[in-house]
N, C-alpha and C positions, 0 to 999 in steps of 0.2 A: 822767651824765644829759644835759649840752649836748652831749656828745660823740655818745651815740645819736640826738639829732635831729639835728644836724648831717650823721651817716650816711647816716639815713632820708633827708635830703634831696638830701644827693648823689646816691644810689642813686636816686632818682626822676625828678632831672634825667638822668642818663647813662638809667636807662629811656625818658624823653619823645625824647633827643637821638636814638637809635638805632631807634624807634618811627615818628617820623614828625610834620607838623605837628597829621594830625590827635588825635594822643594829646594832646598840650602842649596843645591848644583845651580838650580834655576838663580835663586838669588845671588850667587857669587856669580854668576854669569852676568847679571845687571850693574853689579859693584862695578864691573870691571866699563862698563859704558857711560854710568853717573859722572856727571861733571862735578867739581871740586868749585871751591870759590875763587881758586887764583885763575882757573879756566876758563868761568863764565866772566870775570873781571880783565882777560885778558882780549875775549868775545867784545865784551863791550865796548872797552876802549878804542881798541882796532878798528868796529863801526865806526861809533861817533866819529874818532881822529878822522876817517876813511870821506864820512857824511861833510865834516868840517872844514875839510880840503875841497873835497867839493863844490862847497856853496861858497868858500872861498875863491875860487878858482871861476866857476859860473854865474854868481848874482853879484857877492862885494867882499870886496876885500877882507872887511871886518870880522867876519869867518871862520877867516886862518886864525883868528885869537881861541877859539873850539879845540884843534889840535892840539895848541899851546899846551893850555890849560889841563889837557887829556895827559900829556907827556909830564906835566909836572902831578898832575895825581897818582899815575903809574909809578915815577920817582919815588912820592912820596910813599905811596907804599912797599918799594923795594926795600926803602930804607927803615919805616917803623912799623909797616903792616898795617898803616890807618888808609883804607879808601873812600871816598866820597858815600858812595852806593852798597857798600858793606853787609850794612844794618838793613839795605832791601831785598839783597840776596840772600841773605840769613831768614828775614823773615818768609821767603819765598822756597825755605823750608832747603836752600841749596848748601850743601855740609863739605866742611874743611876736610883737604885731602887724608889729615889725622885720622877726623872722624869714621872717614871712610872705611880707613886699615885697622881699626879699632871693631868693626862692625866686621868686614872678612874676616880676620884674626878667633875671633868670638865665633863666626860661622864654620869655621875650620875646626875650632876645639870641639863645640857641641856636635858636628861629624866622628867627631874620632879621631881627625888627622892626623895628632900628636900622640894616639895610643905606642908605645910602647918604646917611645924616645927613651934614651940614656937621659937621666933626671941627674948619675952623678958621675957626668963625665969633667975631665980635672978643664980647670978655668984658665 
C-alpha cells in the first residue's frame, strides 16, 4: 500500500522532471487542493457523527451511540494516530500531509527553486 503511493509519486516527479516547469506549476497547484488523511478523516467523522445525530434524533435513540463511538475514534487517533478507516483511506491511494510536502519539496528542487541558496550560511 506505502509502496504504491510511493510509486505513484515517483512516477509523477520523473513525469514533471521530463515535462517541463510548466507541468510541475500545474502539479504544485494540485498539491495545494489534495486532501491529506487527517482531512478526509476529519470529512468522515463530522458526517457520520452529523448522520448519527440524526437518526438519533429522528428514528431511535440508539443512534446517538454512532456519534459516540465517532468522538472516541477521533480521540483515539488524537492521541496515537490509530483510526478505524486509516487502512481505507490509504488504500484509496489518499496520502499523509507528510507525503504531500515530501512530493512539492521534491517538485520545487527538480524546478530550480533552491538554485543558488547560500549552502554555507552559519547555523
Amino acid at each position: 500500500m506505502l509502496r504504491r503511493i510511493d510509486d505513484d509519486t515517483a512516477a509523477r516527479l520523473e513525469t514533471c522532471a521530463s515535462a517541463g516547469p510548466a507541468l510541475t506549476g500545474e502539479r504544485l497547484n494540485e498539491l495545494d487542493r489534495e486532501w491529506d488523511t487527517d482531512r478526509a478523516i476529519e470529512a468522515e467523522a463530522s458526517l457520520v457523527a452529523l448522520a448519527g445525530l440524526a437518526l438519533g434524533i429522528l428514528v431511535r435513540p440508539a443512534f446517538l451511540a454512532i456519534p459516540a463511538a465517532v468522538g472516541a475514534a477521533v480521540f483515539a487517533h488524537a492521541l496515537s494516530g490509530w483510526y478505524p478507516l486509516l487502512p481505507v483511506f490509504r488504500r484509496l491511494g489518499i496520502r499523509s500531509a507528510r507525503e504531500i510536502e515530501r512530493e512539492r519539496y521534491a517538485l520545487k528542487a527538480v524546478r530550480g527553486d533552491f538554485q543558488g541558496m547560500n549552502t554555507n550560511a552559519p547555523r
